[in-house]
C-alpha positions in Angstrom: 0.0 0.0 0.0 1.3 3.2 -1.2 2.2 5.8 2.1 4.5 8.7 2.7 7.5 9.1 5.2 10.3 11.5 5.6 13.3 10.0 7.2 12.3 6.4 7.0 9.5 7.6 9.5 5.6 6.8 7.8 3.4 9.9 8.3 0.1 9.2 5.6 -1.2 5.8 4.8 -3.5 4.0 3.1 -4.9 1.4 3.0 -6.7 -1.4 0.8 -10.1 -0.1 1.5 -9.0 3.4 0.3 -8.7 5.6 3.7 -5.7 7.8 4.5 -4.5 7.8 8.0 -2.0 10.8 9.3 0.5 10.3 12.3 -0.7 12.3 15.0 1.1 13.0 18.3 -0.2 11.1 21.6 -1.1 15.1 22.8 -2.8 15.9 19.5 -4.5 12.8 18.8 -7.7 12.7 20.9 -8.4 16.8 20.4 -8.5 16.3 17.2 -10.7 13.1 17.4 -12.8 15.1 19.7 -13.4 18.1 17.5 -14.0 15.8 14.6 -16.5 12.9 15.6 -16.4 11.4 12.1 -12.8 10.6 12.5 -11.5 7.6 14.2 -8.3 5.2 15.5 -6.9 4.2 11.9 -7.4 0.5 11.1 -5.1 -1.6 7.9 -5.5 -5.0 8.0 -8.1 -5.1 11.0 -5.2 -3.9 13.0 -5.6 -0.9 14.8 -1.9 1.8 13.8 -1.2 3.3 17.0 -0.8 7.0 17.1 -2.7 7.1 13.3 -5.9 8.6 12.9 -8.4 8.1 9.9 -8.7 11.0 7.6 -12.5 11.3 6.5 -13.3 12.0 3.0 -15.3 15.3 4.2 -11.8 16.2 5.9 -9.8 15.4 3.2 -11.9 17.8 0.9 -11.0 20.9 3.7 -7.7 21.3 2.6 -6.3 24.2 5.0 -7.7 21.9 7.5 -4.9 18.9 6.0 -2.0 21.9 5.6 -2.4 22.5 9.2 
């Protein structure tokens, strides 16, 4: 599955089923989860990627929102 890294560090995935999942920080993680329900814990596999959050499609589309 195609993903980004910088570093040999992965920062954007995605996965078979088509969802992108970013590398968050532990402290930024659940804020961000918080002030967008839609989003989750990212899943590959059925495996849960800690500290990865799913990147909804309706986020994805705000793109200042994605630069930030």
């Amino acid at each position: 599955m195609p993903y980004t890294s910088v570093n040999k560090h992965m920062f954007i995935l995605f996965n078979k089923a088509g969802e992108i999942g970013f590398r968050f920080s532990k402290e930024s993680q659940n804020p961000f989860m918080e002030k967008h329900p839609d989003s989750s814990l990212y899943k590959s596999y059925g495996s849960i990627m800690n500290g990865y959050v799913l990147i909804t499609k309706r986020l994805y589309e705000d793109l200042d929102l994605l630069a930030h």
